[in-house]
BASE-794875 format. One record per residue: x, y, z of N, C-alpha, C in turn; residue in one letter. Coordinates in nm, 4 decimals. Atoms other than C-alpha are relative to their C-alpha. Example, Ala and Ser with C-alpha at 12.3 -4.5 7.8 and 13.67 -1.06 7.14 Angstrom:
<site><n_px>0.0890</n_px><n_py>-0.1190</n_py><n_pz>0.0000</n_pz><ca_px>1.2300</ca_px><ca_py>-0.4500</ca_py><ca_pz>0.7800</ca_pz><c_px>0.0900</c_px><c_py>0.1200</c_py><c_pz>0.0000</c_pz><resn>A</resn></site>
<site><n_px>-0.0820</n_px><n_py>-0.1190</n_py><n_pz>-0.0060</n_pz><ca_px>1.3670</ca_px><ca_py>-0.1060</ca_py><ca_pz>0.7140</ca_pz><c_px>-0.0770</c_px><c_py>0.1090</c_py><c_pz>0.0730</c_pz><resn>S</resn></site>
END
This chain:
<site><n_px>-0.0702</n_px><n_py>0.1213</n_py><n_pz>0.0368</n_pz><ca_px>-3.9273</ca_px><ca_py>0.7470</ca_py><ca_pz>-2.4741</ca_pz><c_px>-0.0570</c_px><c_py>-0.1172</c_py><c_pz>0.0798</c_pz><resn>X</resn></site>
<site><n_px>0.0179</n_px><n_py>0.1248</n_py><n_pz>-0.0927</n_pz><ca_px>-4.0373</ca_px><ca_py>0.3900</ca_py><ca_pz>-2.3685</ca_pz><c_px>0.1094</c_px><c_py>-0.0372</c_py><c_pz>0.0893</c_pz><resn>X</resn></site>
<site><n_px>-0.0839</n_px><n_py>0.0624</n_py><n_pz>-0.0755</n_pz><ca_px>-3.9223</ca_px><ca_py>0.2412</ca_py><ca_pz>-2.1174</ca_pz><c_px>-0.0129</c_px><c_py>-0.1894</c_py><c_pz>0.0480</c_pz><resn>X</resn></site>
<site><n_px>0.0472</n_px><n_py>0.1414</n_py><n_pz>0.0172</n_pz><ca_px>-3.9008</ca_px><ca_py>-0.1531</ca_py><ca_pz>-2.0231</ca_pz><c_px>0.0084</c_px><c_py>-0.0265</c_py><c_pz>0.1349</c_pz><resn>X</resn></site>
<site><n_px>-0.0169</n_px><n_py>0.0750</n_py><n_pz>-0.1528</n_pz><ca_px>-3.9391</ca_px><ca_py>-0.3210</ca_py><ca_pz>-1.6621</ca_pz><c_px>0.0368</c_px><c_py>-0.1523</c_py><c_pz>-0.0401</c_pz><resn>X</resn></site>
<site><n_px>-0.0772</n_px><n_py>0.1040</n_py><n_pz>0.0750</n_pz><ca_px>-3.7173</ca_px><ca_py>-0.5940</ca_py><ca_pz>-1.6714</ca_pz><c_px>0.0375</c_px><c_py>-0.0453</c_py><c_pz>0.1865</c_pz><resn>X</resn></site>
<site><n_px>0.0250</n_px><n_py>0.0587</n_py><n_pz>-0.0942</n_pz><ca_px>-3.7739</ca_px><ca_py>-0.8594</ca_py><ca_pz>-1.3821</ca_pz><c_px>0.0551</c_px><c_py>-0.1298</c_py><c_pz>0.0158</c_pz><resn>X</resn></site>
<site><n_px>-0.0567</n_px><n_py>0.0838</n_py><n_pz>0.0129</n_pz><ca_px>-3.5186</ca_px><ca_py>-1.1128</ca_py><ca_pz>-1.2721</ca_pz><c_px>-0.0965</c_px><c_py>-0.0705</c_py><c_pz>0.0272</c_pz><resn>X</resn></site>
<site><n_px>0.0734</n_px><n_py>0.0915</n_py><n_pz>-0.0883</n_pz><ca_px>-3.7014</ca_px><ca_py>-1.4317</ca_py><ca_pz>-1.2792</ca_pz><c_px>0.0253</c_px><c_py>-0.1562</c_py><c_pz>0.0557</c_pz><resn>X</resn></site>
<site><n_px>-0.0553</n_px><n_py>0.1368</n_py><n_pz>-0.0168</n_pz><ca_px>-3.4431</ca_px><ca_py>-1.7392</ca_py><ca_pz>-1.2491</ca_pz><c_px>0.1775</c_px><c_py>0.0713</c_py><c_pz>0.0533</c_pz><resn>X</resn></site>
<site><n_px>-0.1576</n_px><n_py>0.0417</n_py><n_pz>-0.0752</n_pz><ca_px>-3.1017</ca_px><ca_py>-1.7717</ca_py><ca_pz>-1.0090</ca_pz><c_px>0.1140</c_px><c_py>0.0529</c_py><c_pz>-0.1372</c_pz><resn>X</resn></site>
<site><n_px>-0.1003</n_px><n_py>-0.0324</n_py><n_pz>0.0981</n_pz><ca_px>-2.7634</ca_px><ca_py>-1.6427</ca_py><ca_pz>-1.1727</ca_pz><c_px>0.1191</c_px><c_py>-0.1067</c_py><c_pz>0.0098</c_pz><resn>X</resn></site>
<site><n_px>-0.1202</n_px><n_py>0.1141</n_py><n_pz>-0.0361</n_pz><ca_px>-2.5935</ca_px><ca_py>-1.9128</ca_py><ca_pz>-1.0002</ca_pz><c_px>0.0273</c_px><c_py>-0.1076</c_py><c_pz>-0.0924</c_pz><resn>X</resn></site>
<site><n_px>-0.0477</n_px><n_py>0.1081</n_py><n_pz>0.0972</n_pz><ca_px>-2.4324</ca_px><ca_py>-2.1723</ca_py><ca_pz>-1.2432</ca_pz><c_px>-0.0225</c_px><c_py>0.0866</c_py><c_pz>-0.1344</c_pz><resn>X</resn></site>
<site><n_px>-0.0536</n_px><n_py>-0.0457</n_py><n_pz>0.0792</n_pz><ca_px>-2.4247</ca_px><ca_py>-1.8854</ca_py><ca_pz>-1.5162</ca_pz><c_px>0.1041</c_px><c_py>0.0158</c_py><c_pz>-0.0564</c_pz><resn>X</resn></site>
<site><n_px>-0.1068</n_px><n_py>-0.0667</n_py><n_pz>-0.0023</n_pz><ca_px>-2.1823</ca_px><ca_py>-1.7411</ca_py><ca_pz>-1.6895</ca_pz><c_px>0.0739</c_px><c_py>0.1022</c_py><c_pz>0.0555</c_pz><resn>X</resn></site>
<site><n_px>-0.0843</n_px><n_py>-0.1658</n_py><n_pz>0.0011</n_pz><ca_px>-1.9196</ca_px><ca_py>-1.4745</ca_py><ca_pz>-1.6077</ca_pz><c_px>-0.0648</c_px><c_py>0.0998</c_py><c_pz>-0.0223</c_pz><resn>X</resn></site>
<site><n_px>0.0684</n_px><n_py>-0.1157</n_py><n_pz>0.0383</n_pz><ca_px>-2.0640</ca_px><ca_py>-1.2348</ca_py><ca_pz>-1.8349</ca_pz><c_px>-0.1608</c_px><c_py>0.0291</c_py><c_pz>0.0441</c_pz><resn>X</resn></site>
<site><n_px>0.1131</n_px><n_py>-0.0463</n_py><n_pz>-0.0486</n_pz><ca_px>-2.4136</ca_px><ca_py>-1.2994</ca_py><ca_pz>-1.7603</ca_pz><c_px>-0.0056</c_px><c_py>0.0417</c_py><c_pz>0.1321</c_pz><resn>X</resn></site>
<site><n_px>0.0071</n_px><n_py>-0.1093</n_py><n_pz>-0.1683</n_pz><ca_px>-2.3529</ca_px><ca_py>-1.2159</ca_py><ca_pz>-1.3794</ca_pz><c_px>-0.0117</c_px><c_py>0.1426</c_py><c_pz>-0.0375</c_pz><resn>X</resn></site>
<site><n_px>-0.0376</n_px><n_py>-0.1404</n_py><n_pz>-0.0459</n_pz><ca_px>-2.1768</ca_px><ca_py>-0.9214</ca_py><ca_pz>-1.4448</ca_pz><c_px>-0.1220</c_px><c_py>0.0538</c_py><c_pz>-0.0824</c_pz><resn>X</resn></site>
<site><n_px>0.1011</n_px><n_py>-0.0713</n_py><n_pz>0.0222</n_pz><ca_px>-2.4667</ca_px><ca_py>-0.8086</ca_py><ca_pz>-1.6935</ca_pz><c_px>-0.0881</c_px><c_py>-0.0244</c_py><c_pz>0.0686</c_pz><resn>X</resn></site>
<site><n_px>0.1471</n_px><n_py>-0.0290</n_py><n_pz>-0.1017</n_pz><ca_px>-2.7386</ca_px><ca_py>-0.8859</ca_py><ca_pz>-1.4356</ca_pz><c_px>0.0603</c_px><c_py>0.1227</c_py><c_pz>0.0767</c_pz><resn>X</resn></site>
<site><n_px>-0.0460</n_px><n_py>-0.0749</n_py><n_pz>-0.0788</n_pz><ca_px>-2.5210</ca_px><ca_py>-0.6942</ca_py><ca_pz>-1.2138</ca_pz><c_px>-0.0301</c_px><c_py>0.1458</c_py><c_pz>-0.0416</c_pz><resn>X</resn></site>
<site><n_px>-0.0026</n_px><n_py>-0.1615</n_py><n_pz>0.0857</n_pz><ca_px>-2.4867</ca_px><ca_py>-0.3755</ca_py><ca_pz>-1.4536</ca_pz><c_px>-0.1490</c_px><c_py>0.0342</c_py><c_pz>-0.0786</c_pz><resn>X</resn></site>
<site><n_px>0.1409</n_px><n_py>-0.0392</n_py><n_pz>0.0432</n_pz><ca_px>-2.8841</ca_px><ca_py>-0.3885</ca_py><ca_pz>-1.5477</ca_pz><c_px>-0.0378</c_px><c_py>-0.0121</c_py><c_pz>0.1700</c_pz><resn>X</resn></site>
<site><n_px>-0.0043</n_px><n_py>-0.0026</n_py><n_pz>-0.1354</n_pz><ca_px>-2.8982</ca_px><ca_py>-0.3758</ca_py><ca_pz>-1.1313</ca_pz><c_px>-0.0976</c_px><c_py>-0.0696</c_py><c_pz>0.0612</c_pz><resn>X</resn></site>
<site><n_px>0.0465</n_px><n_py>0.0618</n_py><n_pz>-0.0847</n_pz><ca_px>-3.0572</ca_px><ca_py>-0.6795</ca_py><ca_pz>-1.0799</ca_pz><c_px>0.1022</c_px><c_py>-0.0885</c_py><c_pz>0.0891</c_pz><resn>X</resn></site>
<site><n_px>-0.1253</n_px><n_py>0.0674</n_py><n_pz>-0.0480</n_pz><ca_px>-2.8644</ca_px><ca_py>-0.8638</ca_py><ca_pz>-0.7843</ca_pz><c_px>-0.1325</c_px><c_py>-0.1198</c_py><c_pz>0.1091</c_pz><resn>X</resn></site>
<site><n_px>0.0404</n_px><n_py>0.1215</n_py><n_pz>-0.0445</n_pz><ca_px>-3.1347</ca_px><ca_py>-1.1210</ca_py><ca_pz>-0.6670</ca_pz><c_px>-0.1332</c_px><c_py>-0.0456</c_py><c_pz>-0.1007</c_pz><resn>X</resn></site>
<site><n_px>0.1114</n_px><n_py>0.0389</n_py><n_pz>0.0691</n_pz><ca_px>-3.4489</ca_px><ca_py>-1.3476</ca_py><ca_pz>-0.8304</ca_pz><c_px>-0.1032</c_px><c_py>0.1135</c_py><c_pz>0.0863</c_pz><resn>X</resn></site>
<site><n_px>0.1061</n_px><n_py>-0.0721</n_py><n_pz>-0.0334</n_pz><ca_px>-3.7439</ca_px><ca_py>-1.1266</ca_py><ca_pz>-0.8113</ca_pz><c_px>0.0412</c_px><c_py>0.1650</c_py><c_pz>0.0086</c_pz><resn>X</resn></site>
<site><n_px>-0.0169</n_px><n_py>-0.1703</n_py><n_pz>-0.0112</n_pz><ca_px>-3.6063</ca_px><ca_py>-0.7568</ca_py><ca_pz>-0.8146</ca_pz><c_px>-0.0229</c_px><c_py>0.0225</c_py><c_pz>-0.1638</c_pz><resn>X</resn></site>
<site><n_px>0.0410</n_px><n_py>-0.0444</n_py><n_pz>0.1184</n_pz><ca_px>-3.7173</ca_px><ca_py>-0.5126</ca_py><ca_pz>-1.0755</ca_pz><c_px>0.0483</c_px><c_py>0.1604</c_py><c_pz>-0.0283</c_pz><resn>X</resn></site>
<site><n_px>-0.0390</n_px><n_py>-0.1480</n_py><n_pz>0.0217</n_pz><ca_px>-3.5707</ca_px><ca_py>-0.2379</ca_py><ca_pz>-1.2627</ca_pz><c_px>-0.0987</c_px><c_py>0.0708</c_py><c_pz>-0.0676</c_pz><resn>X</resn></site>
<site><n_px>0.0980</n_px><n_py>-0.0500</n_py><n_pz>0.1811</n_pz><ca_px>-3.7292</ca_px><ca_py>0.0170</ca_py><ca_pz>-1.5204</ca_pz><c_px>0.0816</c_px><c_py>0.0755</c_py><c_pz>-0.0241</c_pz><resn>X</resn></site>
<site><n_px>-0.1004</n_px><n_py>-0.0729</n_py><n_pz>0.0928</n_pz><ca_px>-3.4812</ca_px><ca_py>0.1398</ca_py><ca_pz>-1.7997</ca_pz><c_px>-0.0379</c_px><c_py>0.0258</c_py><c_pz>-0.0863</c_pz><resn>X</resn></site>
<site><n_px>0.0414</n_px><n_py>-0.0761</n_py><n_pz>0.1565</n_pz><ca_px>-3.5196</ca_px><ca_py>0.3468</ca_py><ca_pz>-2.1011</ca_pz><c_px>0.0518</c_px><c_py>-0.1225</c_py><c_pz>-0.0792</c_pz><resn>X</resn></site>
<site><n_px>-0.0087</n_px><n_py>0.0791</n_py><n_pz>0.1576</n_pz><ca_px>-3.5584</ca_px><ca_py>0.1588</ca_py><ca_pz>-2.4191</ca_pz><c_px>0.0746</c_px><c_py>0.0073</c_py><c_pz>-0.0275</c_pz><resn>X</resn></site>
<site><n_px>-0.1546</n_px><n_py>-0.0194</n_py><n_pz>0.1101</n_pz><ca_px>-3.2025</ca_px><ca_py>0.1530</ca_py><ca_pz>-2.5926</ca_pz><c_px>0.0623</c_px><c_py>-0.0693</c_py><c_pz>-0.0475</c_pz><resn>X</resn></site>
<site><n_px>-0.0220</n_px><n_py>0.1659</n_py><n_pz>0.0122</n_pz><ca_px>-3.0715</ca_px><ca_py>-0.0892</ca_py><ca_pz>-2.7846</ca_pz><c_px>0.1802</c_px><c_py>-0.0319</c_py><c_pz>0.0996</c_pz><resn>X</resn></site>
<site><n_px>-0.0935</n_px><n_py>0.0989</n_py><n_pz>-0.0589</n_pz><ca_px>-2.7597</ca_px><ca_py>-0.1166</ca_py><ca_pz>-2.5616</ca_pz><c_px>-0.0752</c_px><c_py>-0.0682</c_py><c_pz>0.1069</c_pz><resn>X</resn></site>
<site><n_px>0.0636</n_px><n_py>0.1147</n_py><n_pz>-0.1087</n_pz><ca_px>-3.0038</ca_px><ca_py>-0.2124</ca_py><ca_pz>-2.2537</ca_pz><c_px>-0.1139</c_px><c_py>-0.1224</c_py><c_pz>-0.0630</c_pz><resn>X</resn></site>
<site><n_px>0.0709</n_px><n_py>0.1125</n_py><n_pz>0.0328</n_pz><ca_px>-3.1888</ca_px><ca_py>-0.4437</ca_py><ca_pz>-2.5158</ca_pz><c_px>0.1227</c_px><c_py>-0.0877</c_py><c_pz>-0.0545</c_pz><resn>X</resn></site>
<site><n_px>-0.0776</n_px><n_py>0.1076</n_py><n_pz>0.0068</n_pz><ca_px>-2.8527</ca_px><ca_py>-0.6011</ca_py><ca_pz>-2.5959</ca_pz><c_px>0.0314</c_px><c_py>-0.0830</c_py><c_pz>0.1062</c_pz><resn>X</resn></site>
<site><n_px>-0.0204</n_px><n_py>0.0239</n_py><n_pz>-0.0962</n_pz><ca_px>-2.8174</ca_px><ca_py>-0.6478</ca_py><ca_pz>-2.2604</ca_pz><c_px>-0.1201</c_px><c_py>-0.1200</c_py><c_pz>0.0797</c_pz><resn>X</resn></site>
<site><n_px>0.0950</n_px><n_py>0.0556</n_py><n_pz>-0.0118</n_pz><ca_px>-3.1385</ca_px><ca_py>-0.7937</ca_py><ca_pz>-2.2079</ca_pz><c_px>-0.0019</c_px><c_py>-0.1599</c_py><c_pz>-0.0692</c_pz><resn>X</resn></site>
<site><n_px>-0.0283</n_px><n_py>0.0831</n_py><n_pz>0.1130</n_pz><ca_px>-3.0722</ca_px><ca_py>-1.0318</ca_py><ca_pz>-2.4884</ca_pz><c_px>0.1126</c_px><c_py>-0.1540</c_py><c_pz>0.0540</c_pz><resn>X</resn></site>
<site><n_px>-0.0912</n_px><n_py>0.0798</n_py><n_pz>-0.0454</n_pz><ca_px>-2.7605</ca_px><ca_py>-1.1601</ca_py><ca_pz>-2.3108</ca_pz><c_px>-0.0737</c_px><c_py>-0.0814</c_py><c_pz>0.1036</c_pz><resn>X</resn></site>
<site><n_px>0.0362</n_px><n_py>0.1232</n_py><n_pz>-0.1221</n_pz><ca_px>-2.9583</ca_px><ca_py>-1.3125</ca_py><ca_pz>-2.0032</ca_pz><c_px>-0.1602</c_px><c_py>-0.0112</c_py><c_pz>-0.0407</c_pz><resn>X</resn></site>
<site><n_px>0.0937</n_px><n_py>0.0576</n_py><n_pz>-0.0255</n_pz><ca_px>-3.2766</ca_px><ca_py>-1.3534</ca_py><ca_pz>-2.1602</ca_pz><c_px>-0.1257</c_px><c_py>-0.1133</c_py><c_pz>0.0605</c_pz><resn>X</resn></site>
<site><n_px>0.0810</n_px><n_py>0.1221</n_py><n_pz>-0.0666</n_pz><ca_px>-3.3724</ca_px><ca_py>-1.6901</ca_py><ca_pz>-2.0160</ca_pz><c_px>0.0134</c_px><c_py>0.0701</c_py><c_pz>0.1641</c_pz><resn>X</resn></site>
<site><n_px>0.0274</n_px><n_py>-0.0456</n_py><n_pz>-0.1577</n_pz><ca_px>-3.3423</ca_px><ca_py>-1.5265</ca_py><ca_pz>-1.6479</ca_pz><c_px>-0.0587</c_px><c_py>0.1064</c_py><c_pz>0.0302</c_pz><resn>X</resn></site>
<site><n_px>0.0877</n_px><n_py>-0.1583</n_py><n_pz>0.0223</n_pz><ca_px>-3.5586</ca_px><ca_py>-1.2061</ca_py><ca_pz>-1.7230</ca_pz><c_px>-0.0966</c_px><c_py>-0.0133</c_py><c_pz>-0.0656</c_pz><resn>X</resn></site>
<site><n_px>0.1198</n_px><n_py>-0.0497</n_py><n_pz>0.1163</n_pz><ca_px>-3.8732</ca_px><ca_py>-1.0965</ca_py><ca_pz>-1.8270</ca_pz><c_px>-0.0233</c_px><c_py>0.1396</c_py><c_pz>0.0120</c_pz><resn>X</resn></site>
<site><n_px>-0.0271</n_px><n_py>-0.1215</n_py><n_pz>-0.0015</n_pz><ca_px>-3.9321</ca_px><ca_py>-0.7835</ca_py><ca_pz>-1.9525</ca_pz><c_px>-0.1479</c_px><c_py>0.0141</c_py><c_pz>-0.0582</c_pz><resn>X</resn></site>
<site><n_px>0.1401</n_px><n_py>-0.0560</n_py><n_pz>0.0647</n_pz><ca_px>-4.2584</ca_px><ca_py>-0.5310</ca_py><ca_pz>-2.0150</ca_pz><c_px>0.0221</c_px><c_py>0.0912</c_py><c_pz>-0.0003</c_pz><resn>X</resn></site>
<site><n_px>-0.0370</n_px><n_py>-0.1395</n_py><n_pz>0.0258</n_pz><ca_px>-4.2714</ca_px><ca_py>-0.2326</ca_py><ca_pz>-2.1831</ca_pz><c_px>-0.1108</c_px><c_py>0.0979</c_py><c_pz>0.1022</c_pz><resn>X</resn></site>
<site><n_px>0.0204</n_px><n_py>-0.0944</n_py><n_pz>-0.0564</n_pz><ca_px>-4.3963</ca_px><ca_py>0.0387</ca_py><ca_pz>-1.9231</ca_pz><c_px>0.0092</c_px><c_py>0.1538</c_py><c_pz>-0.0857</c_pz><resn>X</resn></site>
<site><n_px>-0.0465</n_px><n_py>-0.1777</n_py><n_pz>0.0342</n_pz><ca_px>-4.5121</ca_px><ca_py>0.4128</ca_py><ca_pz>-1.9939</ca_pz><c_px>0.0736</c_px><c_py>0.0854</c_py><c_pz>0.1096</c_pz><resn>X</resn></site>
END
């Protein structure tokens, strides 16, 4: 299964609510940390929600 690396790259501060808590629950908690999660579309809905503060690359 793919997977995606998904790299905070802008502040959460002056977000929303929800987008915190989804940075929070995709376990980024500062600019510059990086996860890698399986492909799924709930972590690409998730992705979706804070797109402007993430970038993401698909990793094997």
């Amino acid at each position: 299964m793919a997977r995606l690396k998904v790299t905070q790259t802008r502040s959460k501060i002056g977000g929303r609510q929800n987008q915190r808590d989804t940075l929070r629950s995709l376990g980024l908690k500062r600019v510059h940390d990086v996860v890698v999660k399986e492909d799924r579309p709930e972590i690409r809905g998730m992705i979706a929600t804070v797109s402007h503060l993430v970038t993401v690359e698909e990793v094997d």
